[in-house]
C-alpha atoms as a printed R data frame, in Angstrom:
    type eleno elety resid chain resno      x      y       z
1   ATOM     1    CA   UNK     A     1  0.000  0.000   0.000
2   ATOM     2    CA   UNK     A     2  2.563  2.592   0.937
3   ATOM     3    CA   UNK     A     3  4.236  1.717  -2.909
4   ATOM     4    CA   UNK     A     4  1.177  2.725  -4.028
5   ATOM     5    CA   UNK     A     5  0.969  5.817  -1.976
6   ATOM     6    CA   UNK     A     6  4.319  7.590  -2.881
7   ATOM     7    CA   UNK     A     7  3.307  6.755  -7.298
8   ATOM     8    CA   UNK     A     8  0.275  8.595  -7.065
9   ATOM     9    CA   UNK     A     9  2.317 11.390  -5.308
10  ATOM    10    CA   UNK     A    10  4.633 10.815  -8.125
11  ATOM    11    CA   UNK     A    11  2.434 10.964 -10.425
12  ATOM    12    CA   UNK     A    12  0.151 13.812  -9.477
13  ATOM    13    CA   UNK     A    13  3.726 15.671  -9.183
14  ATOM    14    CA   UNK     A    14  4.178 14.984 -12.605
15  ATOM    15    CA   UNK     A    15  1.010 16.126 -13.635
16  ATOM    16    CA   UNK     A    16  0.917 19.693 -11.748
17  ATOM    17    CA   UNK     A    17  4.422 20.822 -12.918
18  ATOM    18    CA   UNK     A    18  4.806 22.405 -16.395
19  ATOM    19    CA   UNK     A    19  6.626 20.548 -18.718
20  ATOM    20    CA   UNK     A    20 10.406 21.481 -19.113
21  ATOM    21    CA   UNK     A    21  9.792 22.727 -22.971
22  ATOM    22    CA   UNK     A    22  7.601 25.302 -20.568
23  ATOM    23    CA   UNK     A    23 10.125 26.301 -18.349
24  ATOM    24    CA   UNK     A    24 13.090 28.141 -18.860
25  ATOM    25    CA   UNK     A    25 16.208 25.845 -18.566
26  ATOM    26    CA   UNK     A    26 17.937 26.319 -15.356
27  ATOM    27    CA   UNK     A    27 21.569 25.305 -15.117
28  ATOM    28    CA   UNK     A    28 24.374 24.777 -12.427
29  ATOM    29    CA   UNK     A    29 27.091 23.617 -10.557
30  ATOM    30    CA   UNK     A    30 25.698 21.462  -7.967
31  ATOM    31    CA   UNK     A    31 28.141 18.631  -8.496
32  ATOM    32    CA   UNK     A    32 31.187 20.854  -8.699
33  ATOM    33    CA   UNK     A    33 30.158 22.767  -5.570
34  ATOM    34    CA   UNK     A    34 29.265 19.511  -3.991
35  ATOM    35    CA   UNK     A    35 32.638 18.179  -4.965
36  ATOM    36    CA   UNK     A    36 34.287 20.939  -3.489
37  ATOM    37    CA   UNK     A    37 33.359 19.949   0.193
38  ATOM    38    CA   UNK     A    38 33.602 16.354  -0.456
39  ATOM    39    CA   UNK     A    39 29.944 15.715  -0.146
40  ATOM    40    CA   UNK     A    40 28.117 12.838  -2.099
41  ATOM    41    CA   UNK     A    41 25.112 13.040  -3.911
42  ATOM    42    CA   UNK     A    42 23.044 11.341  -0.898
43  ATOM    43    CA   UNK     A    43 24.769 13.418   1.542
44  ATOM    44    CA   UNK     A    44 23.571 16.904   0.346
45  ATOM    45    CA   UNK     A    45 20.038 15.085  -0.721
46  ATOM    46    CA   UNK     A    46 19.765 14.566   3.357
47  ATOM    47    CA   UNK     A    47 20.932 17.917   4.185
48  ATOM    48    CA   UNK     A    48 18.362 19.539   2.037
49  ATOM    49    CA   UNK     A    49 16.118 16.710   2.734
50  ATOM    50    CA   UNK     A    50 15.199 15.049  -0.802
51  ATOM    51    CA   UNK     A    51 15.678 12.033  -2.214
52  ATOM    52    CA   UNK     A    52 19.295 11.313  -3.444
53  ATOM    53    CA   UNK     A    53 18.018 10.805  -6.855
54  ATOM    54    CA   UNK     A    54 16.346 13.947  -7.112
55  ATOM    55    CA   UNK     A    55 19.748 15.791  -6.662
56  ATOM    56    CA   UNK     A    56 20.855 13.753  -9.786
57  ATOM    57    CA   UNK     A    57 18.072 14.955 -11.824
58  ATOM    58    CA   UNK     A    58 18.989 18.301 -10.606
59  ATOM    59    CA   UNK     A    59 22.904 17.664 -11.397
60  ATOM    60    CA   UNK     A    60 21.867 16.462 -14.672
61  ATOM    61    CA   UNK     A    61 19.246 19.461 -15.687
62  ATOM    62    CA   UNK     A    62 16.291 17.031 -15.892
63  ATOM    63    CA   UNK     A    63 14.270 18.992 -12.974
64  ATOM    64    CA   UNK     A    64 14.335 22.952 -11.780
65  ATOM    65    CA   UNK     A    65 14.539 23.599  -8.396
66  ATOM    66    CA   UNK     A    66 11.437 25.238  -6.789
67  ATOM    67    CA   UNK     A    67 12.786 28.631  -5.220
68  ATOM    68    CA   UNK     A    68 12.995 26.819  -1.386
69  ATOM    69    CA   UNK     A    69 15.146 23.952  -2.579
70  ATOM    70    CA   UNK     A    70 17.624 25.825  -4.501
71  ATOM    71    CA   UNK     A    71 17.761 28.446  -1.357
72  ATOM    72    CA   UNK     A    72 18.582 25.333   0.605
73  ATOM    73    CA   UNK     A    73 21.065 23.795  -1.655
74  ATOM    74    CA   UNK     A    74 23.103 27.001  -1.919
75  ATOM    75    CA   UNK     A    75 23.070 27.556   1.832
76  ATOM    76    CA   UNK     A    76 24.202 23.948   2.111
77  ATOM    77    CA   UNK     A    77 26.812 24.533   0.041
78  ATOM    78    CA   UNK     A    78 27.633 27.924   1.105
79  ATOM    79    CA   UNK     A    79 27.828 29.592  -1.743
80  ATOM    80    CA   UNK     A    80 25.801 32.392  -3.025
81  ATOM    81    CA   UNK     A    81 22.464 31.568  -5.141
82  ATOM    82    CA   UNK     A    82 23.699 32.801  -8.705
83  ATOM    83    CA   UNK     A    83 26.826 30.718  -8.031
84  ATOM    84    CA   UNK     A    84 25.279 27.748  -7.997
85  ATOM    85    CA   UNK     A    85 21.883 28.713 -10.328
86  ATOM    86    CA   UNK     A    86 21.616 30.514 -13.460
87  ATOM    87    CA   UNK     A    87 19.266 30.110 -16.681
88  ATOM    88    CA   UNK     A    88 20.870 28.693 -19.737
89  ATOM    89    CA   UNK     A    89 19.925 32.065 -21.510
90  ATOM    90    CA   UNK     A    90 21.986 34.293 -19.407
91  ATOM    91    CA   UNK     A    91 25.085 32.167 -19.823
92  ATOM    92    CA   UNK     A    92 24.471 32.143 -23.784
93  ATOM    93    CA   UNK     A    93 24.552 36.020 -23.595
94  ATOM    94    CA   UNK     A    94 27.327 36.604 -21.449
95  ATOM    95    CA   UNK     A    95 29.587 34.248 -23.060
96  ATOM    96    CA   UNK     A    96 28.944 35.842 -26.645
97  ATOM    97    CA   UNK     A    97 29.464 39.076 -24.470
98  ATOM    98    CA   UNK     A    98 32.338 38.391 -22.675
99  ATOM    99    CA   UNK     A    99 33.371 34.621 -22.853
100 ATOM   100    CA   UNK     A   100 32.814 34.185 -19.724
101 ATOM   101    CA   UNK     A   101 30.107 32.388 -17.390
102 ATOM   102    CA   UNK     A   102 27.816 35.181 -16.072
Protein backbone atom coordinates (compact mmCIF):
# COMPACT_ATOMS: atom_id res chain seq x y z
CA UNK A 1 0.00 0.00 0.00
CA UNK A 2 2.56 2.59 0.94
CA UNK A 3 4.24 1.72 -2.91
CA UNK A 4 1.18 2.72 -4.03
CA UNK A 5 0.97 5.82 -1.98
CA UNK A 6 4.32 7.59 -2.88
CA UNK A 7 3.31 6.76 -7.30
CA UNK A 8 0.28 8.59 -7.06
CA UNK A 9 2.32 11.39 -5.31
CA UNK A 10 4.63 10.82 -8.12
CA UNK A 11 2.43 10.96 -10.42
CA UNK A 12 0.15 13.81 -9.48
CA UNK A 13 3.73 15.67 -9.18
CA UNK A 14 4.18 14.98 -12.60
CA UNK A 15 1.01 16.13 -13.63
CA UNK A 16 0.92 19.69 -11.75
CA UNK A 17 4.42 20.82 -12.92
CA UNK A 18 4.81 22.40 -16.40
CA UNK A 19 6.63 20.55 -18.72
CA UNK A 20 10.41 21.48 -19.11
CA UNK A 21 9.79 22.73 -22.97
CA UNK A 22 7.60 25.30 -20.57
CA UNK A 23 10.12 26.30 -18.35
CA UNK A 24 13.09 28.14 -18.86
CA UNK A 25 16.21 25.85 -18.57
CA UNK A 26 17.94 26.32 -15.36
CA UNK A 27 21.57 25.30 -15.12
CA UNK A 28 24.37 24.78 -12.43
CA UNK A 29 27.09 23.62 -10.56
CA UNK A 30 25.70 21.46 -7.97
CA UNK A 31 28.14 18.63 -8.50
CA UNK A 32 31.19 20.85 -8.70
CA UNK A 33 30.16 22.77 -5.57
CA UNK A 34 29.27 19.51 -3.99
CA UNK A 35 32.64 18.18 -4.96
CA UNK A 36 34.29 20.94 -3.49
CA UNK A 37 33.36 19.95 0.19
CA UNK A 38 33.60 16.35 -0.46
CA UNK A 39 29.94 15.71 -0.15
CA UNK A 40 28.12 12.84 -2.10
CA UNK A 41 25.11 13.04 -3.91
CA UNK A 42 23.04 11.34 -0.90
CA UNK A 43 24.77 13.42 1.54
CA UNK A 44 23.57 16.90 0.35
CA UNK A 45 20.04 15.08 -0.72
CA UNK A 46 19.77 14.57 3.36
CA UNK A 47 20.93 17.92 4.19
CA UNK A 48 18.36 19.54 2.04
CA UNK A 49 16.12 16.71 2.73
CA UNK A 50 15.20 15.05 -0.80
CA UNK A 51 15.68 12.03 -2.21
CA UNK A 52 19.30 11.31 -3.44
CA UNK A 53 18.02 10.81 -6.86
CA UNK A 54 16.35 13.95 -7.11
CA UNK A 55 19.75 15.79 -6.66
CA UNK A 56 20.86 13.75 -9.79
CA UNK A 57 18.07 14.96 -11.82
CA UNK A 58 18.99 18.30 -10.61
CA UNK A 59 22.90 17.66 -11.40
CA UNK A 60 21.87 16.46 -14.67
CA UNK A 61 19.25 19.46 -15.69
CA UNK A 62 16.29 17.03 -15.89
CA UNK A 63 14.27 18.99 -12.97
CA UNK A 64 14.34 22.95 -11.78
CA UNK A 65 14.54 23.60 -8.40
CA UNK A 66 11.44 25.24 -6.79
CA UNK A 67 12.79 28.63 -5.22
CA UNK A 68 13.00 26.82 -1.39
CA UNK A 69 15.15 23.95 -2.58
CA UNK A 70 17.62 25.82 -4.50
CA UNK A 71 17.76 28.45 -1.36
CA UNK A 72 18.58 25.33 0.61
CA UNK A 73 21.06 23.79 -1.65
CA UNK A 74 23.10 27.00 -1.92
CA UNK A 75 23.07 27.56 1.83
CA UNK A 76 24.20 23.95 2.11
CA UNK A 77 26.81 24.53 0.04
CA UNK A 78 27.63 27.92 1.10
CA UNK A 79 27.83 29.59 -1.74
CA UNK A 80 25.80 32.39 -3.02
CA UNK A 81 22.46 31.57 -5.14
CA UNK A 82 23.70 32.80 -8.70
CA UNK A 83 26.83 30.72 -8.03
CA UNK A 84 25.28 27.75 -8.00
CA UNK A 85 21.88 28.71 -10.33
CA UNK A 86 21.62 30.51 -13.46
CA UNK A 87 19.27 30.11 -16.68
CA UNK A 88 20.87 28.69 -19.74
CA UNK A 89 19.92 32.07 -21.51
CA UNK A 90 21.99 34.29 -19.41
CA UNK A 91 25.09 32.17 -19.82
CA UNK A 92 24.47 32.14 -23.78
CA UNK A 93 24.55 36.02 -23.60
CA UNK A 94 27.33 36.60 -21.45
CA UNK A 95 29.59 34.25 -23.06
CA UNK A 96 28.94 35.84 -26.64
CA UNK A 97 29.46 39.08 -24.47
CA UNK A 98 32.34 38.39 -22.68
CA UNK A 99 33.37 34.62 -22.85
CA UNK A 100 32.81 34.18 -19.72
CA UNK A 101 30.11 32.39 -17.39
CA UNK A 102 27.82 35.18 -16.07
Amino acid sequence: MKLHYYYVAFMLLLMSRPSKSETAPVANRIEQARGALGLSRGELADLVGVHYQTMGYLERGEYNPSLELALKIARVLEVPLEEIFWLEDEMKSATEKTGQRP
